[in-house]
Every structure is written in C-alpha cells, then in structure tokens.
C-alpha positions in Angstrom: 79.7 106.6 95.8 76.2 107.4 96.7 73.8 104.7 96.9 70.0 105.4 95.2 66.6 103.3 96.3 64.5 102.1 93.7 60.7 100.6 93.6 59.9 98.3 91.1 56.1 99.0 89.8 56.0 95.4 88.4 57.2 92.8 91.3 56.9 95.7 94.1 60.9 95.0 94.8 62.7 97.5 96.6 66.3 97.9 95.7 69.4 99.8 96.1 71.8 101.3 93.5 75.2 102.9 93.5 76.0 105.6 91.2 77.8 108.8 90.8 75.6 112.2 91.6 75.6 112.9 88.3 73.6 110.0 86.9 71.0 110.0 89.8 67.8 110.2 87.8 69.1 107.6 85.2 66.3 105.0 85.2 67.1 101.7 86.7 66.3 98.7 85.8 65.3 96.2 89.1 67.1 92.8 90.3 64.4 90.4 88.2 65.0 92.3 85.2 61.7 94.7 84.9 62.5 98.2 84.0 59.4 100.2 85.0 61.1 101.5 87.9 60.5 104.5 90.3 63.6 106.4 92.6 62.4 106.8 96.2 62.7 109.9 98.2 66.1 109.0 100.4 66.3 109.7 104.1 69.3 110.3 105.8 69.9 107.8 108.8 72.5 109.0 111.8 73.5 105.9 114.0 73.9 106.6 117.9 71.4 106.3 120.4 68.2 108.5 120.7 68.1 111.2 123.6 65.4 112.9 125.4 64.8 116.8 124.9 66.4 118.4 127.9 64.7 119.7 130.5 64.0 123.7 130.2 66.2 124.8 133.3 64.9 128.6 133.7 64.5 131.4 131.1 65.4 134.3 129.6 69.1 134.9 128.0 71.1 133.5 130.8 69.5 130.5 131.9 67.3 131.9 134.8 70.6 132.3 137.1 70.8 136.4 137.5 67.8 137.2 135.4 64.1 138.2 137.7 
C-alpha cells in the first residue's frame, strides 16, 4: 500500500500515511490530533550506492574505434 507524507500547518509535524491510490488526496488528520494538514510532493528514493558519470571514451556512433 502506498505510503503519503503529510505537513501539519499547526505543530509543523511531518508524518507519513498509508492508504490505497484511490484515497490519496483525502485530508489527513496529524499524530497530535490537528487536522489542518497539507500532502507533500513525494520523491522517489532508489537505495544502492552513487556512481560517477563515466568517462566519454571517443565519439561519434561507434565509440571512436573505426570512426576518423
């Protein structure tokens, strides 16, 4: 089930809620019971480890091997 970050305007909490797609924009109400709430744009994290660009090795369509 997809999991939804909320903001509450009132005690600046951040929180998290899990919900079916279909009831994403229901209001929430935060974890100290204020309901003036506001859904935060989501990012998407992918775990692994970060990896350098690699380095441009020639041009043109075949790498620099054959081409002039």
């Amino acid at each position: 089930m997809p999991r939804y970050d909320f903001r509450c305007r009132a005690c600046g909490d951040t929180f998290e809620v899990s919900r079916p797609m279909a009831a994403a924009n229901e209001p929430a109400e935060c974890p100290e019971g204020h309901d003036d709430t506001v859904k935060l744009l989501s990012t998407v994290g992918v775990g692994g480890l970060a990896q350098a660009p690699a380095e441009p090795r020639g041009g043109g369509c075949c790498g620099g091997g054959c081409c002039g």
